[in-house]
C-alpha positions as CSV (number, residue, x, y, z in Angstrom):
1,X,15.3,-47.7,-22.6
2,X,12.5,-50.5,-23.0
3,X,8.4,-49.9,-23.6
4,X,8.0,-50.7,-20.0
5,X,10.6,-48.3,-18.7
6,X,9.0,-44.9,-21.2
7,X,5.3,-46.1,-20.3
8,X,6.6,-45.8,-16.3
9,X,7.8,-42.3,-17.0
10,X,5.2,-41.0,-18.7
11,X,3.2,-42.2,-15.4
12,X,5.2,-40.6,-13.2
13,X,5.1,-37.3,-15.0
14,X,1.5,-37.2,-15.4
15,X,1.3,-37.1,-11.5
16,X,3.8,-34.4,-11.2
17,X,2.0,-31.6,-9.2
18,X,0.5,-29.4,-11.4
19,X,2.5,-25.7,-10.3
20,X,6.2,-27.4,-11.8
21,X,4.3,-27.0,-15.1
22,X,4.8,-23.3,-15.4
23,X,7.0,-22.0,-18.5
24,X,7.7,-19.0,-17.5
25,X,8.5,-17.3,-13.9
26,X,9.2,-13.7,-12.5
27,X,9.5,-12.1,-9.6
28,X,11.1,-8.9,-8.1
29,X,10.8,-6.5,-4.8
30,X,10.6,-3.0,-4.0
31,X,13.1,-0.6,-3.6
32,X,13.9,1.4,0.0
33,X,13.2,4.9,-1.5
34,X,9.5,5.5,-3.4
35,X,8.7,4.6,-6.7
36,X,6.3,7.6,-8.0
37,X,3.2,6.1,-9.9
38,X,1.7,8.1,-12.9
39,X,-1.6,7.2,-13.6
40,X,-2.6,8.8,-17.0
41,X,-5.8,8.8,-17.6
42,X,-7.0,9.4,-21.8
43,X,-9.0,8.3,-24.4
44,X,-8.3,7.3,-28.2
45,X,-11.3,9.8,-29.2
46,X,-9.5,13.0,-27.3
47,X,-7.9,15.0,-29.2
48,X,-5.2,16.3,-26.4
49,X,-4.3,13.0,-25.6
50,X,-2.2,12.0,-28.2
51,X,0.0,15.1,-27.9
52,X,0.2,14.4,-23.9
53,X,1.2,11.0,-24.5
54,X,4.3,11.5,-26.8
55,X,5.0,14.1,-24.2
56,X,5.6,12.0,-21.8
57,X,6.8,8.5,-23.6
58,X,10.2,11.3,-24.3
59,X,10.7,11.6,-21.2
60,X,12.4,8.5,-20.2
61,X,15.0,9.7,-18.2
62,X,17.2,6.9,-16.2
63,X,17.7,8.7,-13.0
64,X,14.0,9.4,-12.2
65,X,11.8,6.5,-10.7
66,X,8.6,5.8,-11.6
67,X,5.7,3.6,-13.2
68,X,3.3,4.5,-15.9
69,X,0.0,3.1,-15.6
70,X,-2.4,4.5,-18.8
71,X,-6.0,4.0,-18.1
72,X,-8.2,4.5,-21.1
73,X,-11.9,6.1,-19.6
74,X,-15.3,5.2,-21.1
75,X,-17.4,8.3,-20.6
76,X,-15.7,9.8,-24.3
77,X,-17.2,7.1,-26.1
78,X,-20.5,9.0,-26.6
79,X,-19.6,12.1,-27.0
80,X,-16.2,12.1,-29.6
81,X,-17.7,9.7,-32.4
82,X,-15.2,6.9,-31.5
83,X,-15.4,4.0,-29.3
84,X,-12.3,3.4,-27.3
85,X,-11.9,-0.4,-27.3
86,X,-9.2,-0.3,-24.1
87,X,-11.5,1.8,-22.2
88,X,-13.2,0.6,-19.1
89,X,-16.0,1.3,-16.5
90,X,-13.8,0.7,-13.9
91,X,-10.9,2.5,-15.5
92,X,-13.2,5.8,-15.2
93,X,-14.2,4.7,-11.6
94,X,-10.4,4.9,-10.4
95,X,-9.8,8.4,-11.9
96,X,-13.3,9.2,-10.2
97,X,-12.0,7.8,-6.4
98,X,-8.9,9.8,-7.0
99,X,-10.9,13.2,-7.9
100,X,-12.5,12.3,-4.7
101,X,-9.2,12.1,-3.2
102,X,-8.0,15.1,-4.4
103,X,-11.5,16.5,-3.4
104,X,-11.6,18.0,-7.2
105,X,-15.1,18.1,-8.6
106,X,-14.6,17.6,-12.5
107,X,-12.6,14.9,-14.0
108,X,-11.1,15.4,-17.5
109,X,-8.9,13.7,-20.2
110,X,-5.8,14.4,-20.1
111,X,-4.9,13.8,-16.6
112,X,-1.8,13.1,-14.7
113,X,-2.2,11.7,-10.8
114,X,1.4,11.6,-9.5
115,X,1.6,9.3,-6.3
116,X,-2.1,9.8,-5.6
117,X,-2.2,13.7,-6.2
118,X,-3.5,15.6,-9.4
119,X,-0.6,16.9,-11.5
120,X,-2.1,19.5,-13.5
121,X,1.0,21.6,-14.5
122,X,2.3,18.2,-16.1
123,X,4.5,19.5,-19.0
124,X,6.4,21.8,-16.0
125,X,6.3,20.2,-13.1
126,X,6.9,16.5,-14.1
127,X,10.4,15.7,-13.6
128,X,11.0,17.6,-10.5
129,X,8.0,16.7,-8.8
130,X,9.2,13.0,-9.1
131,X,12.5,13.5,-8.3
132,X,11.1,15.1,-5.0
133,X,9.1,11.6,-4.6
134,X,12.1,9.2,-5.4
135,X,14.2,11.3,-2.2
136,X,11.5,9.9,0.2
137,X,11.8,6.7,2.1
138,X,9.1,4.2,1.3
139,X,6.6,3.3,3.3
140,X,5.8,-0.2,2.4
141,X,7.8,-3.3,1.0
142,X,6.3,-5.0,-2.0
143,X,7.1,-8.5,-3.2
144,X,6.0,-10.4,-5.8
145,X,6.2,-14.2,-7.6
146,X,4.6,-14.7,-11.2
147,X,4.1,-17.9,-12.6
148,X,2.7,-18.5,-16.6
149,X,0.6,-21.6,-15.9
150,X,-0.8,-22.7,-19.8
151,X,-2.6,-19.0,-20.3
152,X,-3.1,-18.3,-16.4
153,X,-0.8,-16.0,-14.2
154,X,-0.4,-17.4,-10.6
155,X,0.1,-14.2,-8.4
156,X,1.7,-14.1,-5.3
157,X,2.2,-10.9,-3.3
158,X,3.0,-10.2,0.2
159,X,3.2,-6.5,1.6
160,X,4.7,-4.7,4.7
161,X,3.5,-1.5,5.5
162,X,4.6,0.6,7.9
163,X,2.8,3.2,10.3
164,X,0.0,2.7,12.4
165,X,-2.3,4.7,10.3
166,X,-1.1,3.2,7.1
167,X,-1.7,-0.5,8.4
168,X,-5.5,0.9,9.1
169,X,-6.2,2.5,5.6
170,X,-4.2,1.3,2.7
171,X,-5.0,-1.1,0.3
172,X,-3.3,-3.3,-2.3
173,X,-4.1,-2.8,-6.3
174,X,-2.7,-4.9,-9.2
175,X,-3.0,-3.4,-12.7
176,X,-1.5,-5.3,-16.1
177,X,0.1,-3.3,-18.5
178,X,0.6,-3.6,-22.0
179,X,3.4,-2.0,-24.4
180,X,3.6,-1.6,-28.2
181,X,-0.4,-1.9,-28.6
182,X,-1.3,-0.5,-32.0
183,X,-4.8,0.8,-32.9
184,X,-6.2,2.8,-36.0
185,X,-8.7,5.1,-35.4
186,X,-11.2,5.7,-37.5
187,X,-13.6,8.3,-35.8
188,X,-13.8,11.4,-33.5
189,X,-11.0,14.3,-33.1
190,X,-7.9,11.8,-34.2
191,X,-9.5,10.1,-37.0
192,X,-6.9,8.9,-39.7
193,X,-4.3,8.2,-36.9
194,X,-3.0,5.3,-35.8
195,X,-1.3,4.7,-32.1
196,X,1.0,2.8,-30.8
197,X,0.0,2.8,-26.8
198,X,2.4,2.4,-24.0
199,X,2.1,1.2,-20.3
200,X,-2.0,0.2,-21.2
201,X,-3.6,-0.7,-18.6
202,X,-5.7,-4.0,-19.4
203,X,-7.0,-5.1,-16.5
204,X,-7.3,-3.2,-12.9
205,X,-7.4,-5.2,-9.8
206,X,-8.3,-4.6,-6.0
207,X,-8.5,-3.4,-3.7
208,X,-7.0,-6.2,-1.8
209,X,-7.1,-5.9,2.0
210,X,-4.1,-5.5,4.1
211,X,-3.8,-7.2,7.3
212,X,-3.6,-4.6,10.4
213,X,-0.6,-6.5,11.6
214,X,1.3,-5.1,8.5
215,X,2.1,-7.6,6.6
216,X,0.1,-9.5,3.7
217,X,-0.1,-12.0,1.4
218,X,-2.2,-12.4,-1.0
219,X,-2.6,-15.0,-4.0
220,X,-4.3,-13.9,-7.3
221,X,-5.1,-15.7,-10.8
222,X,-5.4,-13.5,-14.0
223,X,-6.3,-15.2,-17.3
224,X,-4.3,-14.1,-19.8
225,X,-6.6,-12.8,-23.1
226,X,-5.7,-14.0,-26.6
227,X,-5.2,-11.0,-27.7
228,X,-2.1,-9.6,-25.7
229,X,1.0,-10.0,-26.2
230,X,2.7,-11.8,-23.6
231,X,6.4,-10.7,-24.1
232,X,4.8,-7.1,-23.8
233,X,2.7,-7.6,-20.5
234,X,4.3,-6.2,-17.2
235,X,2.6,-6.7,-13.6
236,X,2.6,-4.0,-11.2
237,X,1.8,-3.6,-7.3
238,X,0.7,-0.2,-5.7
239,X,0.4,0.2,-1.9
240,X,-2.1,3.4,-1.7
241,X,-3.4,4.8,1.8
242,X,-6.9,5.1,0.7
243,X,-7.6,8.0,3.2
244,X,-5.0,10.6,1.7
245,X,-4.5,9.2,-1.7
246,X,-0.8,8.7,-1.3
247,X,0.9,5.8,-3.1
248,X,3.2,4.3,-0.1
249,X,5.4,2.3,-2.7
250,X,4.7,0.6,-5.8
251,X,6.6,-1.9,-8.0
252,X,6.8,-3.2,-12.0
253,X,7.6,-6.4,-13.0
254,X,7.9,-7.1,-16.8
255,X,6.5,-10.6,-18.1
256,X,9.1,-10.8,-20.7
257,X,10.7,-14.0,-21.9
């Protein structure tokens, strides 16, 4: 191949469009019967927590169904001597919009919010209660495309929900997890101990709007922080009727290699 012919190809592929430039794609869908959705919420400077999470990291069993989603809440941080780096304002604001759901009037670390509803009984009532979940049909489709654009996911989700009501009152969130995140901590009721977090939550997003006619799609851009690790990171869709607090469907999709 002559100068002439390279220098022509290294034209052409300048002008490429930009999107066939993505190393990495995913995508997945939803299944027919529901997912259940745990949403722990914790904090590195409660001394229950760790206990709660072991707990429930054993309990990976293959025939139950269901997403982890570990929020780390801010409102510890001045009261247990140790500042939770992974906890967020608006990490505490979810598990405040579910109390609300739930029409509780305290909110407290650790909790467990199965499908939208308080779990309280946890350690008892865990495995059954999802299995009861996973026999129910779901009640929303969930489909989503990930593309790894240089250090920017390219979101695309679409969404059928079904039911009159549900079309009127449910909403879309997208939460990244992160696995295998390890953290020494040096302060509060767990000083000395070091963790090694599952399903973290590191960023919470929504609540998208859902079109009345059912179906939805929506395009979203997260930019990927140095300090996660990518092969770790998993992307997941929840479909939540914001009037009862019931999680219509949900999906996970992991960002591995």
């Amino acid at each position: 191949m002559n100068h002439s012919m390279i220098k022509m190809l290294l034209l052409v592929l300048c002008y490429i469009p930009f999107t066939v430039q993505a190393v990495d794609r995913w995508q997945t869908s939803s299944g027919d019967k529901h997912t259940a959705v745990l949403e722990l919420f914790t904090s590195e400077g409660c001394g229950l927590c760790p206990p709660a999470e072991r707990w429930l990291y054993q309990q990976q069993q293959a025939e139950l169904d269901y997403i982890v989603l570990g929020f780390h809440v801010d409102y510890l941080n001045d009261k247990k001597g140790w500042v939770d780096a992974f906890a967020k304002p608006v990490f505490s604001e979810r598990q405040k919009q579910l109390a609300r759901l739930n029409r509780y009037q305290t909110i407290y670390t650790p909790e467990f919010v199965l499908s939208g509803e308080s779990l309280p009984n946890w350690r008892a009532n865990f495995a059954e209660a999802v299995s009861f979940l996973n026999e129910f049909d779901a009640q929303a489709q969930i489909r989503l495309r990930v593309y790894l654009i240089n250090d920017q996911l390219m979101i695309d989700s679409r969404s059928q929900v079904t039911g009159e009501e549900n079309r009127q009152h449910s909403k879309l969130y997208l939460a990244i997890t992160e696995d295998d995140v390890s953290s020494l901590v040096l302060g509060g009721d767990n000083a000395g101990q070091t963790f090694n977090h599952q399903n973290l939550v590191r960023r919470w997003l929504g609540p998208f709007e859902l079109d009345d006619s059912g179906e939805t799609f929506i395009e979203h851009q997260v930019k990927l922080s140095p300090e996660w690790q990518q092969d770790k990171l998993k992307l997941v869709a929840i479909v939540q009727n914001l009037t009862d607090g019931y999680i219509l469907q949900a999906v996970e999709l992991p960002l591995t290699q």
